[in-house]
Gaussian input, Z-matrix of N, CA and C with variables (Angstrom, degrees):
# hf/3-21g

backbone

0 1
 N
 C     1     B1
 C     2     B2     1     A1
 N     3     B3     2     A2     1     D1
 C     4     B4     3     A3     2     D2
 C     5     B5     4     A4     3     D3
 N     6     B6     5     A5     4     D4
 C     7     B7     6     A6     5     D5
 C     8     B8     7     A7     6     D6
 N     9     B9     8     A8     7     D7
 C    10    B10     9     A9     8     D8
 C    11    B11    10    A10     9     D9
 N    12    B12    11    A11    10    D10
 C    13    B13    12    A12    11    D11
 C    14    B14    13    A13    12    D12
 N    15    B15    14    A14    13    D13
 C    16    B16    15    A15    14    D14
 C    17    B17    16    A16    15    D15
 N    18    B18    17    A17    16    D16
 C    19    B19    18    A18    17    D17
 C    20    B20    19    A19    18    D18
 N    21    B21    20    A20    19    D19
 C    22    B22    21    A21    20    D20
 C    23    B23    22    A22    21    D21
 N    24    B24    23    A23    22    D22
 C    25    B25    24    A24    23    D23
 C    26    B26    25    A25    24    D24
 N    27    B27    26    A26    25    D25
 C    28    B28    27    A27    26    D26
 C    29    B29    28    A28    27    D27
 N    30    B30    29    A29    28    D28
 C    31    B31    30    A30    29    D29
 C    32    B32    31    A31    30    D30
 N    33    B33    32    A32    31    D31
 C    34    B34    33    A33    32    D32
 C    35    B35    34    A34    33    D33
 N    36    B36    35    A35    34    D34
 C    37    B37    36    A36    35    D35
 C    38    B38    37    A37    36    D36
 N    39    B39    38    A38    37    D37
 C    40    B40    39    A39    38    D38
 C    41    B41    40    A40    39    D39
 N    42    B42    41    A41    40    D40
 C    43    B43    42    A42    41    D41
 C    44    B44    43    A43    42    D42
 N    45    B45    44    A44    43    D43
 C    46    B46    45    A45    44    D44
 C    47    B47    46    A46    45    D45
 N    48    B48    47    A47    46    D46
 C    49    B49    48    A48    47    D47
 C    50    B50    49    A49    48    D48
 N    51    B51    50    A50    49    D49
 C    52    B52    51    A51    50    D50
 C    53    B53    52    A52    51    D51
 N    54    B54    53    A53    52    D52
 C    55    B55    54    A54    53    D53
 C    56    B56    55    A55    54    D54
 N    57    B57    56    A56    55    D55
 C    58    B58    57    A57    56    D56
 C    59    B59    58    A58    57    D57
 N    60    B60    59    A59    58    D58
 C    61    B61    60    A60    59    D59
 C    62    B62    61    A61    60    D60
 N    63    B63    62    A62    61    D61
 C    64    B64    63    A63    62    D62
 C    65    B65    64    A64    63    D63
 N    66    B66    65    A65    64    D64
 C    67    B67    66    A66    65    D65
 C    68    B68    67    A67    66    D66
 N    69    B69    68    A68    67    D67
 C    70    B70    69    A69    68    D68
 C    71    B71    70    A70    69    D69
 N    72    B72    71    A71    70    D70
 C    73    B73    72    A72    71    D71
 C    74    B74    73    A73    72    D72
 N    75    B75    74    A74    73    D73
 C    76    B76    75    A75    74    D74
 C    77    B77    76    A76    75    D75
 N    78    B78    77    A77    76    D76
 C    79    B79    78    A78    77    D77
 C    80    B80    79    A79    78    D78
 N    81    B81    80    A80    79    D79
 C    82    B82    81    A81    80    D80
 C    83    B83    82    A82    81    D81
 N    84    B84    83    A83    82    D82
 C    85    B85    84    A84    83    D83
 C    86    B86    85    A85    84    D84
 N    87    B87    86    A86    85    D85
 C    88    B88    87    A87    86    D86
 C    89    B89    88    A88    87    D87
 N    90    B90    89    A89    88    D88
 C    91    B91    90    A90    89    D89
 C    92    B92    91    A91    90    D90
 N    93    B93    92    A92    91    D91
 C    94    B94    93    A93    92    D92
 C    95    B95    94    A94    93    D93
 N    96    B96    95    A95    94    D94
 C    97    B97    96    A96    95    D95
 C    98    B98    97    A97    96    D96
 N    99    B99    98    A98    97    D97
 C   100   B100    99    A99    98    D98
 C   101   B101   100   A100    99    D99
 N   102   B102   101   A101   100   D100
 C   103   B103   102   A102   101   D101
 C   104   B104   103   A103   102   D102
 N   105   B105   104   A104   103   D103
 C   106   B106   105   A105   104   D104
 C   107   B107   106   A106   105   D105
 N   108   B108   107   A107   106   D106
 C   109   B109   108   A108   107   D107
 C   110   B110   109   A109   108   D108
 N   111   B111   110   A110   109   D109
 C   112   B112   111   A111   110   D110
 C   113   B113   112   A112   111   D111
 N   114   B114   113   A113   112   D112
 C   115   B115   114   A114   113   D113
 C   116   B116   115   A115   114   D114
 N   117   B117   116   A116   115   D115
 C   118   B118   117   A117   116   D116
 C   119   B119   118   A118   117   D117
 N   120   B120   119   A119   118   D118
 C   121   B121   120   A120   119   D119
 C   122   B122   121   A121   120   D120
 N   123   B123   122   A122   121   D121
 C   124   B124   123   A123   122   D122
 C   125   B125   124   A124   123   D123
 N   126   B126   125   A125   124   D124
 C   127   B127   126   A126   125   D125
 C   128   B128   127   A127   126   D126
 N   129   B129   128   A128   127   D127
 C   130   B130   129   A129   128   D128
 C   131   B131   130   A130   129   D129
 N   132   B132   131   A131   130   D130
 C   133   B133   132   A132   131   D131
 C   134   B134   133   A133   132   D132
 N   135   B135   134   A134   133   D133
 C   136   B136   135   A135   134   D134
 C   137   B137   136   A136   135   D135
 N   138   B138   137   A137   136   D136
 C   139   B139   138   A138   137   D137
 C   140   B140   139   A139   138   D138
 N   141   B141   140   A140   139   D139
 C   142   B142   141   A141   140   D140
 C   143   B143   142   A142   141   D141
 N   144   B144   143   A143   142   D142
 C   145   B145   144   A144   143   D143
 C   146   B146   145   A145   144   D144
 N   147   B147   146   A146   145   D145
 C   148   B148   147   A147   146   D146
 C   149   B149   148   A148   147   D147
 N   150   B150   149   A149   148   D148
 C   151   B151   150   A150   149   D149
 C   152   B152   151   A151   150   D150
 N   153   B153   152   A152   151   D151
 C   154   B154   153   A153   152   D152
 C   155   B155   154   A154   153   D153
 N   156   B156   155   A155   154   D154
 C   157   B157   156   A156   155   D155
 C   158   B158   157   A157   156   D156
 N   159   B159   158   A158   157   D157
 C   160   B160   159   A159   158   D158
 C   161   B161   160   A160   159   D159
 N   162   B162   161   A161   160   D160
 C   163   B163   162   A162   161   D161
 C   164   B164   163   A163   162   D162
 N   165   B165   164   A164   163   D163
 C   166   B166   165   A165   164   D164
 C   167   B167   166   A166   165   D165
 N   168   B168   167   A167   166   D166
 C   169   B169   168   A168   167   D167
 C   170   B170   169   A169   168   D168
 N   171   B171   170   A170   169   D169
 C   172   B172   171   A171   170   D170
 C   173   B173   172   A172   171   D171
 N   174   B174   173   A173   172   D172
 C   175   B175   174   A174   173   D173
 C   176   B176   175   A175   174   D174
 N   177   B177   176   A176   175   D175
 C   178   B178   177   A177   176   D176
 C   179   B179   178   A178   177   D177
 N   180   B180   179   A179   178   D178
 C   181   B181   180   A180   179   D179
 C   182   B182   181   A181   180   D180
 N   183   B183   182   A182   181   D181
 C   184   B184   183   A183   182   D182
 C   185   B185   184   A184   183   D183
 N   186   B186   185   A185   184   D184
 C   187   B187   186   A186   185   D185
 C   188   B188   187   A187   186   D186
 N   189   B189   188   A188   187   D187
 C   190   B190   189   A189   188   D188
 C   191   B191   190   A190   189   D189
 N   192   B192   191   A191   190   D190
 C   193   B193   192   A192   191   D191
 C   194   B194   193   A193   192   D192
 N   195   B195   194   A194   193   D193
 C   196   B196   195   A195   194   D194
 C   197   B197   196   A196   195   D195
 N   198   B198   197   A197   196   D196
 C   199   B199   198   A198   197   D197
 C   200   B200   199   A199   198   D198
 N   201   B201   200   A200   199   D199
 C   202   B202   201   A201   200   D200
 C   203   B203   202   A202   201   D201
 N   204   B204   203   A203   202   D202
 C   205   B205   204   A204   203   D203
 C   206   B206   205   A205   204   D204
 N   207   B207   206   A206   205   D205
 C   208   B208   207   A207   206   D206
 C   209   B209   208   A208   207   D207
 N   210   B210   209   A209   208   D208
 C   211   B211   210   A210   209   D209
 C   212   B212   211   A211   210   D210
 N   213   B213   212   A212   211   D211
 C   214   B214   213   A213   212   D212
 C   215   B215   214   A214   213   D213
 N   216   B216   215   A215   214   D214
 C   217   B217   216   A216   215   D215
 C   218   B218   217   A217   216   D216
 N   219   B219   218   A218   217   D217
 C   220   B220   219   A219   218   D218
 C   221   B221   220   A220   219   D219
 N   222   B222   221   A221   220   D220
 C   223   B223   222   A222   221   D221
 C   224   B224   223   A223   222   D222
 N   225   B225   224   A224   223   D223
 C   226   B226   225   A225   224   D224
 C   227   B227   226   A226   225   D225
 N   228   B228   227   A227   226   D226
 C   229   B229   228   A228   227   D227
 C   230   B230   229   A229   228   D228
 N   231   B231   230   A230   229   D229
 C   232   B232   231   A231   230   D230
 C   233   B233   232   A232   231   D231
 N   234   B234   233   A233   232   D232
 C   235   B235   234   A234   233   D233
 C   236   B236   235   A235   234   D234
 N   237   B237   236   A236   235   D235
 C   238   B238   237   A237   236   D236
 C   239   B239   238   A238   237   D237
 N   240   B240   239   A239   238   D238
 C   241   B241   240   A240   239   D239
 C   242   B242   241   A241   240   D240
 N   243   B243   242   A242   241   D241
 C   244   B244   243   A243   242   D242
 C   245   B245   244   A244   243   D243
 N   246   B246   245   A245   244   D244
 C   247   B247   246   A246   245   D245
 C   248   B248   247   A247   246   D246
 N   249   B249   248   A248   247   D247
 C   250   B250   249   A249   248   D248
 C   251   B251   250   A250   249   D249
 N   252   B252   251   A251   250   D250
 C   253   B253   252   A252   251   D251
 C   254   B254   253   A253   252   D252
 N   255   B255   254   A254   253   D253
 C   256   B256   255   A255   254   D254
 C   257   B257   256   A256   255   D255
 N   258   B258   257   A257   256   D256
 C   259   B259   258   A258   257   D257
 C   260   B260   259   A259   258   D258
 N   261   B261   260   A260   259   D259
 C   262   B262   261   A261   260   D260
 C   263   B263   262   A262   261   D261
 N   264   B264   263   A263   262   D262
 C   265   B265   264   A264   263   D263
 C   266   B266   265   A265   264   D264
 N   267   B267   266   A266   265   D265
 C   268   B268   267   A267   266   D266
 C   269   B269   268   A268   267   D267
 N   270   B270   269   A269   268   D268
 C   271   B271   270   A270   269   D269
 C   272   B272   271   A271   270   D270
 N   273   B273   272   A272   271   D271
 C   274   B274   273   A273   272   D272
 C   275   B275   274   A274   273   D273
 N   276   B276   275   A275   274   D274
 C   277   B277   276   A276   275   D275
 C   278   B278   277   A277   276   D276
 N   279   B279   278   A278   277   D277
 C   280   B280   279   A279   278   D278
 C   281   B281   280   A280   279   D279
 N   282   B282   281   A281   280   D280
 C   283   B283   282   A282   281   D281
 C   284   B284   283   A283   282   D282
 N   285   B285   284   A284   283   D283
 C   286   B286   285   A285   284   D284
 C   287   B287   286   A286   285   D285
 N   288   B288   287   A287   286   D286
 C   289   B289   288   A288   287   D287
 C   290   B290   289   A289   288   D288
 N   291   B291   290   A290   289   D289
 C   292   B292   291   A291   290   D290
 C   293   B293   292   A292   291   D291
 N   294   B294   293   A293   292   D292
 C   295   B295   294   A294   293   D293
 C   296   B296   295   A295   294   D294

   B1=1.4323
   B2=1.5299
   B3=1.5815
   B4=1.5161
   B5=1.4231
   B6=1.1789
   B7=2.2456
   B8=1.3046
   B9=1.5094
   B10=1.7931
   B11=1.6208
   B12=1.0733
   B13=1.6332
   B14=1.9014
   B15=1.1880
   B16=1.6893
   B17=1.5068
   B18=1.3735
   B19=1.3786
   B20=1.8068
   B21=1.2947
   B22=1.6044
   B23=1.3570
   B24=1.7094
   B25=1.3436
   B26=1.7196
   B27=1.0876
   B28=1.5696
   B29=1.2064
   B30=1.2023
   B31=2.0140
   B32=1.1833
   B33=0.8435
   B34=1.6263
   B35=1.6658
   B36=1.3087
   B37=1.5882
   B38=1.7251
   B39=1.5876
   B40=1.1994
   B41=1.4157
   B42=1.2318
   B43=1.1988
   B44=1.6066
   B45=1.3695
   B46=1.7914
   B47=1.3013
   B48=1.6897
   B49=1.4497
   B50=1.6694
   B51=1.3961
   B52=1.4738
   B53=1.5354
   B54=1.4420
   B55=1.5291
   B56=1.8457
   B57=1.2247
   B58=1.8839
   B59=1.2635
   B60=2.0048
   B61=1.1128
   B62=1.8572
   B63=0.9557
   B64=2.2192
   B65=1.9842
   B66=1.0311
   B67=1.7564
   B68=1.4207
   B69=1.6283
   B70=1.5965
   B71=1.2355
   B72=0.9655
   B73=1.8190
   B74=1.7470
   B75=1.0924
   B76=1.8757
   B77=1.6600
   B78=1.1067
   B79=1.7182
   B80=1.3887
   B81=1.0813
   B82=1.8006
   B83=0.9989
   B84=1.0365
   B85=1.7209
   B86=1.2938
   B87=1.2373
   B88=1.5830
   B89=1.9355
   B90=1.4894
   B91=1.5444
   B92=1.7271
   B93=1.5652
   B94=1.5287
   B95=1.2942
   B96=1.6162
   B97=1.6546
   B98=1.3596
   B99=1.3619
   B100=1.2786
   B101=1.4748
   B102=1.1934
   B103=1.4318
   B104=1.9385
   B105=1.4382
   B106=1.5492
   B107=1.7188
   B108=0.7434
   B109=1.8943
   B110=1.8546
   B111=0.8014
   B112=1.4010
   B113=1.9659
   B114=1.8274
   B115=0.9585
   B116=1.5781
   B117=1.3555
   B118=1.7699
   B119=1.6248
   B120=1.3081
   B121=1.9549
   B122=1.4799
   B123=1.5281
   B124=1.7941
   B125=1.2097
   B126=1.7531
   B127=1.8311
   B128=1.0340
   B129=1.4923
   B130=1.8335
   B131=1.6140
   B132=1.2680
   B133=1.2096
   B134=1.8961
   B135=1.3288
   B136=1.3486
   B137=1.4705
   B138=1.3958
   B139=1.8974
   B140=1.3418
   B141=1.2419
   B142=1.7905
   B143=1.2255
   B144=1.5927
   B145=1.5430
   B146=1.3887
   B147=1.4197
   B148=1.9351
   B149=1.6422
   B150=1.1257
   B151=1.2352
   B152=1.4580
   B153=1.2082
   B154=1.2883
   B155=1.2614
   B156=1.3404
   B157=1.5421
   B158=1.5099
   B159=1.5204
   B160=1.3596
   B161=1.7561
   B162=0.9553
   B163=1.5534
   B164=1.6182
   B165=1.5205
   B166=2.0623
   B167=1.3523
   B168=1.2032
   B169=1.5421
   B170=1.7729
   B171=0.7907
   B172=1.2251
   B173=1.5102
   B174=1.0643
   B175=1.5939
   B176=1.9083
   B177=1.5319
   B178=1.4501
   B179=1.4456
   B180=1.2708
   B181=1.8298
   B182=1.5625
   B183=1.4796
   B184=1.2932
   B185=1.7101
   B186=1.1984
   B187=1.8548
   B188=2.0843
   B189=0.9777
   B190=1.2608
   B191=1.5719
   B192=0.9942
   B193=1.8933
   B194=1.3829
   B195=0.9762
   B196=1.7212
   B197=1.5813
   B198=1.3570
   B199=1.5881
   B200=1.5632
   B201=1.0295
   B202=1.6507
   B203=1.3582
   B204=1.4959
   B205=1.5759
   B206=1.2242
   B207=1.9206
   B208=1.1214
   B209=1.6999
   B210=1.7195
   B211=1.3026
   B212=1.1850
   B213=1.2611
   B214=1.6954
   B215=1.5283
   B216=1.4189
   B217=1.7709
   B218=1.2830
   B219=1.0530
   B220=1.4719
   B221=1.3206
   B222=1.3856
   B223=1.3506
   B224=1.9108
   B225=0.9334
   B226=1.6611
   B227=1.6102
   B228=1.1896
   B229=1.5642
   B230=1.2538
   B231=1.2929
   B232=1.4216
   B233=1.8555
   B234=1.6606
   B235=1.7867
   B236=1.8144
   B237=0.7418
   B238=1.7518
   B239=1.9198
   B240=0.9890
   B241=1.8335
   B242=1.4021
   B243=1.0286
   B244=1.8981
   B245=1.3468
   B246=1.4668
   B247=1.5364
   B248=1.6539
   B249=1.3066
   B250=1.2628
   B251=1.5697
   B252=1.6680
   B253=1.7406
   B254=1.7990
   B255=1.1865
   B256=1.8487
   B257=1.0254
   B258=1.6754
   B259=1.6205
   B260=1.3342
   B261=1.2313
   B262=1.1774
   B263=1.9570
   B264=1.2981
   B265=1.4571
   B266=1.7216
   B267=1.1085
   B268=1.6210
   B269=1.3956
   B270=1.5258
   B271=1.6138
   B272=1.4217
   B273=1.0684
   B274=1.5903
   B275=1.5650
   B276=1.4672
   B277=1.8722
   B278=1.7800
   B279=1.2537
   B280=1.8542
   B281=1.1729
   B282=1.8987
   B283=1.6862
   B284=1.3482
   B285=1.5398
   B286=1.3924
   B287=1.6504
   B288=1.1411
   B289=1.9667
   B290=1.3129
   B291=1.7939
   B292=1.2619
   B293=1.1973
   B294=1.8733
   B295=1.3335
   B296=1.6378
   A1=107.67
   A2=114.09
   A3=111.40
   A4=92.61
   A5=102.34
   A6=135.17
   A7=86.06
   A8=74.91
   A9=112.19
   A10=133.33
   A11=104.05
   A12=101.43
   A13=112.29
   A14=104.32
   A15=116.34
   A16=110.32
   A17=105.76
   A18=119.47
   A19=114.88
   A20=104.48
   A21=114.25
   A22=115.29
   A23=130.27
   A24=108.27
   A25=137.40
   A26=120.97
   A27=137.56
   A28=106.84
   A29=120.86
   A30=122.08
   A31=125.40
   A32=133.16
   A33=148.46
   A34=102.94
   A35=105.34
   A36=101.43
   A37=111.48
   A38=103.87
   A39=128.32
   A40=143.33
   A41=119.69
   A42=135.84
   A43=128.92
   A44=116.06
   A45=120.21
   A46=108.73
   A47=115.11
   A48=119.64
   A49=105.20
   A50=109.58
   A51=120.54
   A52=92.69
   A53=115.13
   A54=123.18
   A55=119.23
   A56=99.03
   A57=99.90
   A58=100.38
   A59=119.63
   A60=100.07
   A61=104.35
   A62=112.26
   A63=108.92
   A64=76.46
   A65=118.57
   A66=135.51
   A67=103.60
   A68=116.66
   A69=104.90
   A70=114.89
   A71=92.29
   A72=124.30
   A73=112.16
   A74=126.46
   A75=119.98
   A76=96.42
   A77=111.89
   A78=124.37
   A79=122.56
   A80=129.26
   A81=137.06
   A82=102.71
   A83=118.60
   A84=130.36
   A85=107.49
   A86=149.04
   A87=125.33
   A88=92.77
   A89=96.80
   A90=90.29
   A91=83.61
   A92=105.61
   A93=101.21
   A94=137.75
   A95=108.84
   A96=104.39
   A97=129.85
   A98=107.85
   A99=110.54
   A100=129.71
   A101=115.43
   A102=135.42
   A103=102.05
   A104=92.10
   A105=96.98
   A106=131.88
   A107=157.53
   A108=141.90
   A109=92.57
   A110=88.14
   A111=82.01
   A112=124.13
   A113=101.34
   A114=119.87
   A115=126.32
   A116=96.97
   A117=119.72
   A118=93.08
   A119=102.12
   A120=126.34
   A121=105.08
   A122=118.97
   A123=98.93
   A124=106.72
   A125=135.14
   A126=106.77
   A127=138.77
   A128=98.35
   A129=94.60
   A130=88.17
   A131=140.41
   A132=130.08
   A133=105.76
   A134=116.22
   A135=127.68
   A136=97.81
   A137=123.05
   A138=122.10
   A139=112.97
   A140=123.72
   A141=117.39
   A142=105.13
   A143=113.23
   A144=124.04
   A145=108.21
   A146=107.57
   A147=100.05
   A148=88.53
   A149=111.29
   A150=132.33
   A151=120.20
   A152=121.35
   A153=104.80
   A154=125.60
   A155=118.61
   A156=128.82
   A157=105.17
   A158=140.57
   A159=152.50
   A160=100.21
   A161=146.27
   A162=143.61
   A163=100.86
   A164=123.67
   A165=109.27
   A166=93.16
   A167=85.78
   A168=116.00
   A169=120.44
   A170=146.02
   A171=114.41
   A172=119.99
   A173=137.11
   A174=131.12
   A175=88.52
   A176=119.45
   A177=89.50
   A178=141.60
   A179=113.26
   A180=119.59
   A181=91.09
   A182=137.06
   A183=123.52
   A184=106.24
   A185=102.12
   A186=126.13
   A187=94.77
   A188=111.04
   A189=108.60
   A190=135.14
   A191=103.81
   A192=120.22
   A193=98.47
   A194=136.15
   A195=126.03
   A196=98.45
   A197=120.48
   A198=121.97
   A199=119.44
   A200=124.54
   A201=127.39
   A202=101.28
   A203=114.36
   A204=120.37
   A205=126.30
   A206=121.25
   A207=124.87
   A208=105.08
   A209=143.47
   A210=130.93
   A211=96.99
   A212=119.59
   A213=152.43
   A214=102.67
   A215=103.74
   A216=96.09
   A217=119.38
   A218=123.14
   A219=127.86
   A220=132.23
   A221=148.14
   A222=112.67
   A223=101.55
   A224=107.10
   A225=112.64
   A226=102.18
   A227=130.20
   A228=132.52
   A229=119.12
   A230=111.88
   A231=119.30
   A232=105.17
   A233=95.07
   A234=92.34
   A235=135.57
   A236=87.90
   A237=104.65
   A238=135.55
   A239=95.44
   A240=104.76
   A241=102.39
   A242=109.54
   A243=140.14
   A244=94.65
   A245=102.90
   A246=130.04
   A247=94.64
   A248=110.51
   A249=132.57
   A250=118.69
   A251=99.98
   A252=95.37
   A253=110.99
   A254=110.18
   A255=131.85
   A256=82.61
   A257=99.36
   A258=105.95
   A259=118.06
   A260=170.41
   A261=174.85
   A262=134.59
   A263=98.99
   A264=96.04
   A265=118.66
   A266=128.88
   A267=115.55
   A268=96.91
   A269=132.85
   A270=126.23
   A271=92.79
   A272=167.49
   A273=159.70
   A274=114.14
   A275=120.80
   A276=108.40
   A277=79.07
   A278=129.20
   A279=114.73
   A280=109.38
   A281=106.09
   A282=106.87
   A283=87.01
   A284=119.68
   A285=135.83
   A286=96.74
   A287=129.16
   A288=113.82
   A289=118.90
   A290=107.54
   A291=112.64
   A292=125.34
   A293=105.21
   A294=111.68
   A295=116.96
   D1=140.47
   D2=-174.15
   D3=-124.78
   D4=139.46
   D5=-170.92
   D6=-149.80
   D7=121.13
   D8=148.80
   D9=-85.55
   D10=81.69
   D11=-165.43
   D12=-39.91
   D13=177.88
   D14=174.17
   D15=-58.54
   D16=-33.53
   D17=-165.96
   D18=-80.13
   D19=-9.72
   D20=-154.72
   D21=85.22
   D22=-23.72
   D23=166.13
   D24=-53.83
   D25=129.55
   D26=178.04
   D27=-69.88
   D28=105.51
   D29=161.75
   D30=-104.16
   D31=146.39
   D32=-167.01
   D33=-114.05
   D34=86.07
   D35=170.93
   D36=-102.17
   D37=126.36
   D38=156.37
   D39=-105.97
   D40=74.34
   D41=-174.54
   D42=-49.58
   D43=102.00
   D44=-163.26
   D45=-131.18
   D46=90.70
   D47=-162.39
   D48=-98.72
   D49=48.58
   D50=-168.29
   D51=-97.78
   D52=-68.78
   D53=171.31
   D54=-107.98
   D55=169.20
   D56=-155.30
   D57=-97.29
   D58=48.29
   D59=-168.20
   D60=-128.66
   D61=-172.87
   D62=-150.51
   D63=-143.17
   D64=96.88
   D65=133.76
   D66=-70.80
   D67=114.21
   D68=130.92
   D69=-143.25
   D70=153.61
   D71=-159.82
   D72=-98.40
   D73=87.96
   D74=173.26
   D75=-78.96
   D76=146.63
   D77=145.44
   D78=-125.10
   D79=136.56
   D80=179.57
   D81=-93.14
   D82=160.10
   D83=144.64
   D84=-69.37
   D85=97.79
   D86=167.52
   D87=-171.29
   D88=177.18
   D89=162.63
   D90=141.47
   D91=-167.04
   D92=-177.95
   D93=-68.14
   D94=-23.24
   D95=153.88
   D96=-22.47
   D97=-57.43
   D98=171.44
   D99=-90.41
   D100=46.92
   D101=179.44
   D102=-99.83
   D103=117.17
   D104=173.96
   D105=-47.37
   D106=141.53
   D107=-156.33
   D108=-72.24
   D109=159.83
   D110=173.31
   D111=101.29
   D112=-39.86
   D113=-170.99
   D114=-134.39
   D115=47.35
   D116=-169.34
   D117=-72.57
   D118=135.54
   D119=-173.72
   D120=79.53
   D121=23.89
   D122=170.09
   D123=-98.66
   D124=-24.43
   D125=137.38
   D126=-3.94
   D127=-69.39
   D128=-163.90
   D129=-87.04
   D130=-12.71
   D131=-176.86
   D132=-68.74
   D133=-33.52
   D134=-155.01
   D135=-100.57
   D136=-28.88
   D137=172.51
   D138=-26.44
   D139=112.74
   D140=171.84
   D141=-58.56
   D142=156.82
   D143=-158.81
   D144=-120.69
   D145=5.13
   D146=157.56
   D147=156.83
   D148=163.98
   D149=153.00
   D150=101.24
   D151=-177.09
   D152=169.87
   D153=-101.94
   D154=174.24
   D155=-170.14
   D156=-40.95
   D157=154.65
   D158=-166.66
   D159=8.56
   D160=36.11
   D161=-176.11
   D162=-140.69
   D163=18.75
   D164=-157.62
   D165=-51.01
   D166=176.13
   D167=-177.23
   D168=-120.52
   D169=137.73
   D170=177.19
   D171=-110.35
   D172=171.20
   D173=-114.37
   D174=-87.27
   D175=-48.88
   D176=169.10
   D177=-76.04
   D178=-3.39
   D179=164.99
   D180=-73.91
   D181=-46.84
   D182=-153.88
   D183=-64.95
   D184=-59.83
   D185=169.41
   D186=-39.37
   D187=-61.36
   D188=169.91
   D189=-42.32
   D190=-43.67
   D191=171.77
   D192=-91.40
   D193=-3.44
   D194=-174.36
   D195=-106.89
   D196=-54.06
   D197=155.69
   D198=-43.45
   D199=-38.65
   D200=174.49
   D201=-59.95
   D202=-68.12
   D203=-179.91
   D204=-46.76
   D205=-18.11
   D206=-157.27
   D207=54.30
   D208=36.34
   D209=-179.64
   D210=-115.73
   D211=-169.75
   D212=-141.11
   D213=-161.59
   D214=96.74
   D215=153.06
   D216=-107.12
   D217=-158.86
   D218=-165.83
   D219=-176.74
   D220=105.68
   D221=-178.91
   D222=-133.69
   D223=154.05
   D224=-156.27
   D225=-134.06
   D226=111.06
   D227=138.16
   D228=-76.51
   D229=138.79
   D230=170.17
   D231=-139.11
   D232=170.31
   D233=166.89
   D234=-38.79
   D235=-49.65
   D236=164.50
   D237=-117.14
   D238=24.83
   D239=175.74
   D240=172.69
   D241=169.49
   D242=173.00
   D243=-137.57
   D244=154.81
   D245=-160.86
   D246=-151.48
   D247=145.26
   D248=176.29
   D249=-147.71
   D250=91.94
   D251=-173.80
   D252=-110.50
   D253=171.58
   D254=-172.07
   D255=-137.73
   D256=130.57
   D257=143.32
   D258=-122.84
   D259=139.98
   D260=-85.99
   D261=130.03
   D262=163.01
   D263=162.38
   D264=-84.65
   D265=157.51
   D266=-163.59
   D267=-84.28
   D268=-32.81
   D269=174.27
   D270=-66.90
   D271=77.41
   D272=100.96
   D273=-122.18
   D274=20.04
   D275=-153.36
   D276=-96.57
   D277=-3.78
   D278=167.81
   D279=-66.25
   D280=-41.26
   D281=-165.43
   D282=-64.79
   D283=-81.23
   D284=-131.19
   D285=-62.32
   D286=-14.66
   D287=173.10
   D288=-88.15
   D289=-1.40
   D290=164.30
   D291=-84.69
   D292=-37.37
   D293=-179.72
   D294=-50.01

């Protein structure tokens, strides 16, 4: 199913009531394409390293709340996009989008 959020973002909801669990998946536009000449790997140098927006975390509190949750984060640069995924149980997806 495709929703257009308030914002103009496009979501792709897929609904799988087999197991009780909440995947979501962001992708950017961004990645090393757009790396100035001069300064090839400051992408992946510049990728935030966990947490949420103005609240980071740093990598052992993050590893810490992701082990509590039993979840999976993730965040991925590549040549043409960055990706930022959660995986979780669906009774924790309030905690875990805070974490």
């Amino acid at each position: 199913m495709r929703v257009v959020l308030a914002n103009g973002v496009i979501a792709y909801v897929a609904p799988d009531r087999m197991l009780p669990l909440v995947n979501v998946q962001v992708l950017l536009r961004g990645g090393a394409y757009l790396e100035p000449k001069g300064k090839e790997g400051f992408a992946e140098l510049a990728a935030p390293s966990g947490g949420p927006v103005g609240r980071p975390l740093d990598a052992a509190h993050l590893d810490e709340e992701l082990d509590f949750l039993a979840a999976q984060g993730l965040t991925d640069i590549g040549s043409v996009r960055r990706s930022v995924s959660l995986n979780l149980l669906s009774k924790d997806i309030d905690h875990g989008w805070r974490s």
